[in-house]
Biopython code that builds the backbone (N, CA, C, O; Angstrom):
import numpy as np
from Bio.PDB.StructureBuilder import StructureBuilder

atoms = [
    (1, "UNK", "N", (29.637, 171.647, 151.176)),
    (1, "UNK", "CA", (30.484, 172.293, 150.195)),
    (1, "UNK", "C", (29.615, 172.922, 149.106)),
    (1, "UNK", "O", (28.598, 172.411, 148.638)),
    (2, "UNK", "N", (30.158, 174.116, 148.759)),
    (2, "UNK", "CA", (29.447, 174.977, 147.243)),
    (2, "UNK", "C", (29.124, 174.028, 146.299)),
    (2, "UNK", "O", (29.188, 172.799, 146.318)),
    (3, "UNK", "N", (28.876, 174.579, 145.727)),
    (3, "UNK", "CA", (28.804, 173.735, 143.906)),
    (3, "UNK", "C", (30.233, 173.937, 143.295)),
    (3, "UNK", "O", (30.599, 173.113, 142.457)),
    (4, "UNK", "N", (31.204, 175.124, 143.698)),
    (4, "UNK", "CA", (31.905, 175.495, 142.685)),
    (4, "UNK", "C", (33.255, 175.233, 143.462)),
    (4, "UNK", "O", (34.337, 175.775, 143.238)),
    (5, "UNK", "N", (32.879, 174.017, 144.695)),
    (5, "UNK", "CA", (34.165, 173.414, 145.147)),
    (5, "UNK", "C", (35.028, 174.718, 145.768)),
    (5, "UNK", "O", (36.243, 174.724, 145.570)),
    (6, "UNK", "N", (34.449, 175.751, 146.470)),
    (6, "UNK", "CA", (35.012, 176.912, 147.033)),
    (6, "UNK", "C", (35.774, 178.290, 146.473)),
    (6, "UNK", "O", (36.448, 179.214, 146.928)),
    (7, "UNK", "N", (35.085, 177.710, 144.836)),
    (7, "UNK", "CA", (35.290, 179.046, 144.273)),
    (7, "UNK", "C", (34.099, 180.002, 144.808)),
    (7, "UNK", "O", (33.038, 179.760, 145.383)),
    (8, "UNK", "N", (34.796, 181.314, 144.326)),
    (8, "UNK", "CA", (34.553, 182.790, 145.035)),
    (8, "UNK", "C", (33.838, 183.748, 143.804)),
    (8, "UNK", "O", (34.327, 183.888, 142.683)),
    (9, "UNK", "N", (32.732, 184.292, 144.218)),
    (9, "UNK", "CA", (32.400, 185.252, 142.807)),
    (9, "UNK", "C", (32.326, 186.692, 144.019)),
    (9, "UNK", "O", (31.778, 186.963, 145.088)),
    (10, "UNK", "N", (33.153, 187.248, 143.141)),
    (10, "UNK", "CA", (33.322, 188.657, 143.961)),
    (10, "UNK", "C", (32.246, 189.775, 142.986)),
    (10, "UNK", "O", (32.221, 189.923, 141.764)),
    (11, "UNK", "N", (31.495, 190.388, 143.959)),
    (11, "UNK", "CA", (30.376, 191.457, 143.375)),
    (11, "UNK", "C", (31.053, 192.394, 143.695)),
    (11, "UNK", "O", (31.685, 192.554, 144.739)),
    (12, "UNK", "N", (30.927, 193.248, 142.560)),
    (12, "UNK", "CA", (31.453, 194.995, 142.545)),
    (12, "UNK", "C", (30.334, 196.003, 142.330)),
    (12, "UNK", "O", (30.194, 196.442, 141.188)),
    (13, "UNK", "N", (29.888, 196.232, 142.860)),
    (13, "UNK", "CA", (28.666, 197.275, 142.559)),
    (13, "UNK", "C", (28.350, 198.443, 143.573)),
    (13, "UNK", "O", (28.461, 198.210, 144.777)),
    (14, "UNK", "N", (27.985, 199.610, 143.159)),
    (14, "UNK", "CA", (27.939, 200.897, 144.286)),
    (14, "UNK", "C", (26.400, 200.459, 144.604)),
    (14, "UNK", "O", (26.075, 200.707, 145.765)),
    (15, "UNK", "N", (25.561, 199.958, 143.933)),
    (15, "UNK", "CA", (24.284, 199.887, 144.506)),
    (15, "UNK", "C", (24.048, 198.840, 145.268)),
    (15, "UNK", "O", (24.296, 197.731, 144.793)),
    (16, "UNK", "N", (23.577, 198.935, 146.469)),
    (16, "UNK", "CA", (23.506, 198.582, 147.882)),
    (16, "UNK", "C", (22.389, 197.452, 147.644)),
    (16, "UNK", "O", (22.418, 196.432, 148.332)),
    (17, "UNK", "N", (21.657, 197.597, 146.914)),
    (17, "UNK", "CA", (20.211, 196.607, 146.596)),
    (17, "UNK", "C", (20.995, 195.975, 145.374)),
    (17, "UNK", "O", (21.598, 195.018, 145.860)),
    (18, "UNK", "N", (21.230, 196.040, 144.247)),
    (18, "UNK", "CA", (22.274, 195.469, 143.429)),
    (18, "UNK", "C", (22.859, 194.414, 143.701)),
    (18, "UNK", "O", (22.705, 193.342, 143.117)),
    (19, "UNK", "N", (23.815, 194.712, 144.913)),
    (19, "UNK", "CA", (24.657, 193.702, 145.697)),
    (19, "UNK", "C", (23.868, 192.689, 146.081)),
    (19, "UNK", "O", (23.966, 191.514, 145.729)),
    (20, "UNK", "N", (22.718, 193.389, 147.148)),
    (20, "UNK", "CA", (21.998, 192.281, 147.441)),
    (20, "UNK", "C", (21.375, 191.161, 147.205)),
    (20, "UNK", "O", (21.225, 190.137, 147.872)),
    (21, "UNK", "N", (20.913, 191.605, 145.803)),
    (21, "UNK", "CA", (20.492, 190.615, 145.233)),
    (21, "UNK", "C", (21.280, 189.916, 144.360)),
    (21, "UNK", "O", (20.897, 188.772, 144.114)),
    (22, "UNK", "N", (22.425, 190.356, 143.749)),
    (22, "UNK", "CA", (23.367, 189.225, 143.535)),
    (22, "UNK", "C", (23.467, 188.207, 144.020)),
    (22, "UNK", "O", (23.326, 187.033, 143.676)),
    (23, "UNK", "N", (23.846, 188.971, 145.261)),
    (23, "UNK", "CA", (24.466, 187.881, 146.218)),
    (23, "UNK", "C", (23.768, 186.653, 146.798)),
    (23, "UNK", "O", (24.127, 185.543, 147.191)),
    (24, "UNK", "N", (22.304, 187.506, 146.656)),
    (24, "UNK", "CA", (21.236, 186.518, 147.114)),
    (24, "UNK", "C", (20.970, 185.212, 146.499)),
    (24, "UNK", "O", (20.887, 184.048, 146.891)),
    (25, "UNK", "N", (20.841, 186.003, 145.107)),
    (25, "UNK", "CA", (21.126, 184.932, 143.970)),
    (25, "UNK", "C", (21.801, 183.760, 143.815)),
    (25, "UNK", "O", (21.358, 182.652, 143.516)),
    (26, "UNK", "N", (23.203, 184.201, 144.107)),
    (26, "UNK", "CA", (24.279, 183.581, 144.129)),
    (26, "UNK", "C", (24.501, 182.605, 145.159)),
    (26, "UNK", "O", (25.350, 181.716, 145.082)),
    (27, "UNK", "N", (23.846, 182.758, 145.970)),
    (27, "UNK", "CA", (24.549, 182.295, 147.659)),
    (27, "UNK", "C", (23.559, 180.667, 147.116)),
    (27, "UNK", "O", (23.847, 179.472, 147.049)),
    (28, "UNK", "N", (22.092, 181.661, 146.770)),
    (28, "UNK", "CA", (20.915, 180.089, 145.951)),
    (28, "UNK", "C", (21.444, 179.272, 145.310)),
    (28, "UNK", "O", (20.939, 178.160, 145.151)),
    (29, "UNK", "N", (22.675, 179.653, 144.747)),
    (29, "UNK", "CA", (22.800, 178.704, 143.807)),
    (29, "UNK", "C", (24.044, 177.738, 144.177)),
    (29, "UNK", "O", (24.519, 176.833, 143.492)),
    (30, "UNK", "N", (24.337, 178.078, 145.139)),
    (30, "UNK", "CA", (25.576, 176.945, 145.796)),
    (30, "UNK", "C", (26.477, 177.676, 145.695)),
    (30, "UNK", "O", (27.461, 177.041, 146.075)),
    (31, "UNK", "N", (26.917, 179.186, 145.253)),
    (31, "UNK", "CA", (27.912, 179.829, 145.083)),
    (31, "UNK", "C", (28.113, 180.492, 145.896)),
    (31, "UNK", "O", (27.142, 181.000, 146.458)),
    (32, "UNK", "N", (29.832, 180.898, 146.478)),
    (32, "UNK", "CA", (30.361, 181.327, 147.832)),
    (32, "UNK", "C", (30.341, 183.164, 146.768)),
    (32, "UNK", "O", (30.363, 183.345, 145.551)),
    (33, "UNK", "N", (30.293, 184.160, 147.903)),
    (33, "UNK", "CA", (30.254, 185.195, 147.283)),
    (33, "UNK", "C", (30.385, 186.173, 147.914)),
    (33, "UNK", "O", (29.701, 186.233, 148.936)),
    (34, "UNK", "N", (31.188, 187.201, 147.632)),
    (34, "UNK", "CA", (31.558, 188.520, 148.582)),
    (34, "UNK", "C", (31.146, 189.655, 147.507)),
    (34, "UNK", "O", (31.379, 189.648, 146.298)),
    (35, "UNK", "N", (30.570, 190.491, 148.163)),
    (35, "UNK", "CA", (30.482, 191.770, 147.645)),
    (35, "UNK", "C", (31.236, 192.974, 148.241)),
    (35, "UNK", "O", (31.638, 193.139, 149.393)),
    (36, "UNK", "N", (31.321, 193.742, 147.202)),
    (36, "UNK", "CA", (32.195, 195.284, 147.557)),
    (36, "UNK", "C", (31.515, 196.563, 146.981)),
    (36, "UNK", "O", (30.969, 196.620, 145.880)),
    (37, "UNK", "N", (31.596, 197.313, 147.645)),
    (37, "UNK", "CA", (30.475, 198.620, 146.842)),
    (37, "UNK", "C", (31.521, 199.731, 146.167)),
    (37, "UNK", "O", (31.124, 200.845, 145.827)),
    (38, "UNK", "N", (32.859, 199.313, 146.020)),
    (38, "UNK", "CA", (33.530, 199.911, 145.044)),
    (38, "UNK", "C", (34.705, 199.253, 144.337)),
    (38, "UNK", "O", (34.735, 198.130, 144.839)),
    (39, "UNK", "N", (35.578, 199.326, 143.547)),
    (39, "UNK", "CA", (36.935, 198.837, 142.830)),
    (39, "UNK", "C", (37.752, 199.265, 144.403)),
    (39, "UNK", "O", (37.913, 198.618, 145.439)),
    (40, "UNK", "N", (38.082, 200.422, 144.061)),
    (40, "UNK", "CA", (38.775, 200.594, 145.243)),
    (40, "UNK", "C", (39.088, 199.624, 147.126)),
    (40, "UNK", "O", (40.115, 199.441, 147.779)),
    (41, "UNK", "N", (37.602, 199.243, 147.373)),
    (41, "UNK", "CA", (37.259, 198.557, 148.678)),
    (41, "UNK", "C", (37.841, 196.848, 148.021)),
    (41, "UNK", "O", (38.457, 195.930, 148.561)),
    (42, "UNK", "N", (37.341, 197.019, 146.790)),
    (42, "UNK", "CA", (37.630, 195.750, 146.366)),
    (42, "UNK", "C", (39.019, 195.315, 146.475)),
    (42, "UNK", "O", (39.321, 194.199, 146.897)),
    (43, "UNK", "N", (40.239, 196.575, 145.929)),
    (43, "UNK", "CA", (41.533, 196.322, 145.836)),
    (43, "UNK", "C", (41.714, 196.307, 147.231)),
    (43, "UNK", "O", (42.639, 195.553, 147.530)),
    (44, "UNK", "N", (41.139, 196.898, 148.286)),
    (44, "UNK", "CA", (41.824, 197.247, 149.618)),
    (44, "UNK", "C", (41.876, 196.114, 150.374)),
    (44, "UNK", "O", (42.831, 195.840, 151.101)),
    (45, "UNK", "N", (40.390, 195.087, 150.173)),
    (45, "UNK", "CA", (40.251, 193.806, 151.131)),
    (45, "UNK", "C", (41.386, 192.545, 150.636)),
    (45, "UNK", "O", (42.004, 192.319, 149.596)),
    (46, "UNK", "N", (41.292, 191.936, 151.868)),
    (46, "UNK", "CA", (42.428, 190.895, 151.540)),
    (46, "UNK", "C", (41.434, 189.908, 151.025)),
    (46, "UNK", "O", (40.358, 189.775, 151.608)),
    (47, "UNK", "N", (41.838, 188.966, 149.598)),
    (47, "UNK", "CA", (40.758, 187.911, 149.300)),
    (47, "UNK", "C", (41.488, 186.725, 149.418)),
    (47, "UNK", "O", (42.688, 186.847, 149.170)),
    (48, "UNK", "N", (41.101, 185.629, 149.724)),
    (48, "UNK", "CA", (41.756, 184.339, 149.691)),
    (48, "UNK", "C", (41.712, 183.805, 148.127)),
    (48, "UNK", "O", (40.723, 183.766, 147.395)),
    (49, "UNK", "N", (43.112, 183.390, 147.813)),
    (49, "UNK", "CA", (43.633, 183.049, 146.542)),
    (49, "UNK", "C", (42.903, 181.579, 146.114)),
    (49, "UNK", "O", (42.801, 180.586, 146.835)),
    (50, "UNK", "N", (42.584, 181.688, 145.184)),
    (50, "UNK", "CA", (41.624, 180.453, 144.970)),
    (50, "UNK", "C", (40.858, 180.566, 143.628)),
    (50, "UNK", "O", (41.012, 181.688, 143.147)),
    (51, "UNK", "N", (40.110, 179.784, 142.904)),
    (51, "UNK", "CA", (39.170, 179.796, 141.977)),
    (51, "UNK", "C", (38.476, 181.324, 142.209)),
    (51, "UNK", "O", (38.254, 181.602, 143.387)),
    (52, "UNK", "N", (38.167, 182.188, 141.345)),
    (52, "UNK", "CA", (36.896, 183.125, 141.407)),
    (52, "UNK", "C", (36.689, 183.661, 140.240)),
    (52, "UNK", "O", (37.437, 183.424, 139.292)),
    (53, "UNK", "N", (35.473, 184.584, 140.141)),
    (53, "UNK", "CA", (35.065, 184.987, 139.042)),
    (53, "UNK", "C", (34.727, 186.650, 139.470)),
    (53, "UNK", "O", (34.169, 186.755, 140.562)),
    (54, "UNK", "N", (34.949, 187.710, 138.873)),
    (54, "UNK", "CA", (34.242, 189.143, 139.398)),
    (54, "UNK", "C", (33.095, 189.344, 138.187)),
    (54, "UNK", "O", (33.230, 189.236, 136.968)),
    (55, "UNK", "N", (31.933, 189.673, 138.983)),
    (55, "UNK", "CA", (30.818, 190.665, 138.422)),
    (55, "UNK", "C", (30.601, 191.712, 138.560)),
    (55, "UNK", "O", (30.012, 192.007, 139.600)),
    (56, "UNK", "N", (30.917, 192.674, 137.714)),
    (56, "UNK", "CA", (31.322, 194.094, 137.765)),
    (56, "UNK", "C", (30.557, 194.787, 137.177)),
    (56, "UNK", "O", (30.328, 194.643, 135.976)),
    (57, "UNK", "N", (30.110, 195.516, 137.782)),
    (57, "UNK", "CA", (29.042, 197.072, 137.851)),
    (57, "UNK", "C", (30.106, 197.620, 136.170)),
    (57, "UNK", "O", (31.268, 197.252, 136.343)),
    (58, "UNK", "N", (29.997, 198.078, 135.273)),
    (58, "UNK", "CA", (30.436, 199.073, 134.223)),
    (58, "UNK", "C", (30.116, 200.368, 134.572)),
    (58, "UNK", "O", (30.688, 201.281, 133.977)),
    (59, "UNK", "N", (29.262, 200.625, 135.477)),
    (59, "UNK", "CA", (29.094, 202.164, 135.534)),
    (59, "UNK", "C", (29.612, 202.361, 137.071)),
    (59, "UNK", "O", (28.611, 202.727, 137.687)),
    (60, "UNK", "N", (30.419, 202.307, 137.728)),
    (60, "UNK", "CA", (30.809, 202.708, 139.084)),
    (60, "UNK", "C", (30.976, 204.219, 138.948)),
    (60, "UNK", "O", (30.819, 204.872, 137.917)),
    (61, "UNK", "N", (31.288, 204.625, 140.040)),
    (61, "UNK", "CA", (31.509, 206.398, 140.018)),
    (61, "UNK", "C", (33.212, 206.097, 140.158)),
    (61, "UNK", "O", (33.855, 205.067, 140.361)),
    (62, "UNK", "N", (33.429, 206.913, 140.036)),
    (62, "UNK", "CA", (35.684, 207.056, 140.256)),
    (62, "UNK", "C", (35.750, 206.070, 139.101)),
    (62, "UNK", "O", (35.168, 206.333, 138.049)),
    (63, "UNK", "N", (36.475, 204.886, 139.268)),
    (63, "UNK", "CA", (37.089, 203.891, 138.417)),
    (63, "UNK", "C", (35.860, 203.053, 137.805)),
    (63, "UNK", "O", (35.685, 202.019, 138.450)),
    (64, "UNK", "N", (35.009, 203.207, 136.791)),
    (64, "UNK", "CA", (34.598, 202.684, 135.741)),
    (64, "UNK", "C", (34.634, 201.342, 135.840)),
    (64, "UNK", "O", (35.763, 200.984, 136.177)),
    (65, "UNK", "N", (33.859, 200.411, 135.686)),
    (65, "UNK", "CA", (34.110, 198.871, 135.609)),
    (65, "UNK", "C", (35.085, 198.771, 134.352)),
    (65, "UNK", "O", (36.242, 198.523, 134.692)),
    (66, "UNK", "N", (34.927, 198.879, 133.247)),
    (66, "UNK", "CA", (35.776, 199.171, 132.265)),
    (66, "UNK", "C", (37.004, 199.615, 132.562)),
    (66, "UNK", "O", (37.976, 198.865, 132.474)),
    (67, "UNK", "N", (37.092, 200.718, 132.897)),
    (67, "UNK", "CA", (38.795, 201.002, 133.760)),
    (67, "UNK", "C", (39.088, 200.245, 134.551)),
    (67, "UNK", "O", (40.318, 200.214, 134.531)),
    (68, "UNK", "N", (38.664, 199.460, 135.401)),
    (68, "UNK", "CA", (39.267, 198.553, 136.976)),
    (68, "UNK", "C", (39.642, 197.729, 136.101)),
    (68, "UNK", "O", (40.838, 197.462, 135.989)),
    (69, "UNK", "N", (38.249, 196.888, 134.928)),
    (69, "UNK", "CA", (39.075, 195.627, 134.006)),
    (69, "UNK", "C", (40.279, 195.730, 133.490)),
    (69, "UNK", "O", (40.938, 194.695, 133.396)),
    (70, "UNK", "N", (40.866, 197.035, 133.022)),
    (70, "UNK", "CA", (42.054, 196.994, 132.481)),
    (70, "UNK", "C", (43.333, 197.232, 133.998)),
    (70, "UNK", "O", (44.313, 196.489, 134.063)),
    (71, "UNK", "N", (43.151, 198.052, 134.795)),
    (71, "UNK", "CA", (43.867, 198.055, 135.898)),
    (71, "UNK", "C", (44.125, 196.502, 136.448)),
    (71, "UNK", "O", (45.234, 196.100, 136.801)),
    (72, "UNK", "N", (42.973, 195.741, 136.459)),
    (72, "UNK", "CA", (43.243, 194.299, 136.730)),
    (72, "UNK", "C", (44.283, 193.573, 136.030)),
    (72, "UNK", "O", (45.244, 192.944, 136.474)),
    (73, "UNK", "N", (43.854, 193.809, 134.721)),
    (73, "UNK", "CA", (44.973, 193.334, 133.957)),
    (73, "UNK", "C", (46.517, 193.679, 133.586)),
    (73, "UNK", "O", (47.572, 193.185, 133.188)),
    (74, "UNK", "N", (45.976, 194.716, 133.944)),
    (74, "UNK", "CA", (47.789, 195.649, 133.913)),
    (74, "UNK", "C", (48.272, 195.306, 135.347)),
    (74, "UNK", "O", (49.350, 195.819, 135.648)),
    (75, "UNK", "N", (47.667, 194.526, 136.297)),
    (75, "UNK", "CA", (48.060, 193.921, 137.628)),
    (75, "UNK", "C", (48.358, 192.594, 137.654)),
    (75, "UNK", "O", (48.773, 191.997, 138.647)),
    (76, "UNK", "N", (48.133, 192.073, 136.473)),
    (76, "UNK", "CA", (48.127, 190.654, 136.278)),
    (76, "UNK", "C", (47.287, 189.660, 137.280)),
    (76, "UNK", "O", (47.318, 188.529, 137.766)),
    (77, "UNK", "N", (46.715, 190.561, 137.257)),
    (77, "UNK", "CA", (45.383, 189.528, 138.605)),
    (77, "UNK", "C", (44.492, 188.935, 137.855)),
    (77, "UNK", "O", (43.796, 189.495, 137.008)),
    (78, "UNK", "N", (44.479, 187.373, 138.243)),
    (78, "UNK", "CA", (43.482, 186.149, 136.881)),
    (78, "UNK", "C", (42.406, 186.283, 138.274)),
    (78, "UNK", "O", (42.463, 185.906, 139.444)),
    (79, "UNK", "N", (41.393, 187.055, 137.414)),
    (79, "UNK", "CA", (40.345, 186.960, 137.854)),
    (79, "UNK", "C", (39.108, 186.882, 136.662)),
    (79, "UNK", "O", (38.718, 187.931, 136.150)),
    (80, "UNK", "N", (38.627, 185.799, 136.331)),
    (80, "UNK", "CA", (38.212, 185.563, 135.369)),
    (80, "UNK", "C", (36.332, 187.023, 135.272)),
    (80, "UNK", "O", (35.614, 187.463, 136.170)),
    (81, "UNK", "N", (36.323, 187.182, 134.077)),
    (81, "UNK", "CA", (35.804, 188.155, 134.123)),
    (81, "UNK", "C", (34.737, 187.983, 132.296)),
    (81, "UNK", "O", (35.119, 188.108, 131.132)),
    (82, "UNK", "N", (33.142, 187.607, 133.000)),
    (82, "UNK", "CA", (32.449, 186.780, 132.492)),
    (82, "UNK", "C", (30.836, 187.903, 132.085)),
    (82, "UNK", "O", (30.179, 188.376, 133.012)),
    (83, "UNK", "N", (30.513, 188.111, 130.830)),
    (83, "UNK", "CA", (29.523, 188.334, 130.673)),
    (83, "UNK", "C", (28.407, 187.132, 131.063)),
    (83, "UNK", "O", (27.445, 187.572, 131.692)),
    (84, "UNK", "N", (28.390, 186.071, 130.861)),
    (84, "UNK", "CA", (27.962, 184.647, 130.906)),
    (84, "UNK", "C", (27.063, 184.836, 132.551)),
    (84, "UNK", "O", (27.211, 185.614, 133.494)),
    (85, "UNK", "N", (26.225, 183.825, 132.306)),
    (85, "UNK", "CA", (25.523, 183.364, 133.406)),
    (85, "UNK", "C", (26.200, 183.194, 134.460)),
    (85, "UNK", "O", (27.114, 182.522, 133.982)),
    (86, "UNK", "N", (26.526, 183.330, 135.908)),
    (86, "UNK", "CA", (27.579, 183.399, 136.815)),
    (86, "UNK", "C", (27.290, 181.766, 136.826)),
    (86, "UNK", "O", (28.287, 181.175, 136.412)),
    (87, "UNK", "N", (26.564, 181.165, 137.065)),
    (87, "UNK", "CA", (26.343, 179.915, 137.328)),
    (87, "UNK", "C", (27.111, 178.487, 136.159)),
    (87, "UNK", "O", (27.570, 177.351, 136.284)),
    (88, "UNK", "N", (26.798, 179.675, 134.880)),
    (88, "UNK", "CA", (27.650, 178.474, 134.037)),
    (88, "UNK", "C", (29.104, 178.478, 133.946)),
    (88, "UNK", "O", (29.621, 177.522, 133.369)),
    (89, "UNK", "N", (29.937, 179.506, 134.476)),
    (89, "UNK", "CA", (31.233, 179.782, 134.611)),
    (89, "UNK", "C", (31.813, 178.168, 135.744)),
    (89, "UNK", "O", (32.684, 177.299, 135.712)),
    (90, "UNK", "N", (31.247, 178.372, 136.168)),
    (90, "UNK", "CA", (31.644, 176.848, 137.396)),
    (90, "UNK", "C", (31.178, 175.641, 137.160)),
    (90, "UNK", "O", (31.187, 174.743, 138.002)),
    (91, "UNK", "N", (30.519, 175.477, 135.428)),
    (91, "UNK", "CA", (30.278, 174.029, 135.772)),
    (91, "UNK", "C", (31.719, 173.593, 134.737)),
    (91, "UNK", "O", (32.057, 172.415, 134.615)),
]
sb = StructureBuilder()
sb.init_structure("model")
sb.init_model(0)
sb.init_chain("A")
sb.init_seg("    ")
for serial, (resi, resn, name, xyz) in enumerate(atoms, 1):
    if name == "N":
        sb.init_residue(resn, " ", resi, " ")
    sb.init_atom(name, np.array(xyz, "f"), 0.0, 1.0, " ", f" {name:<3s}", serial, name[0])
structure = sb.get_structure()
């Protein structure tokens, strides 16, 4: 089992190496983690409902990390949304 008991940190980023190393990061640290290379791909995939956190690119091309944050919220989707260390969000 994760560290974060099967919470999910979803990566949003257009950069392809970006992602990667998030994720790489992330995966090190006991954390379960999906990446998406846009808002859009992000809204399109089905995610399993559960604990998560999104780390979001601010500069995407089309929808702005800044714009998706408020679209999220005007969707009422609790997806907790963390300047913070991804790692200290789950303890």
């Amino acid at each position: 089992m994760t560290r974060a008991d099967g919470a999910t940190v979803f990566v949003v980023d257009d950069d392809a190496g970006v992602r990667a190393a998030i994720q790489g990061l992330l995966k090190s640290a006991g954390l379960r983690c999906e990446s998406f290379q846009s808002a859009e791909e992000f809204l399109r995939r089905n995610r399993a409902d559960g604990p998560s956190c999104l780390v979001l690119d601010v500069s995407l091309p089309g929808v702005n990390g800044l714009e998706f944050q408020r679209e999220l919220a005007d969707a009422g989707l609790q997806i907790r949304l963390s300047s913070s260390p991804v790692t200290e969000i789950f303890r």
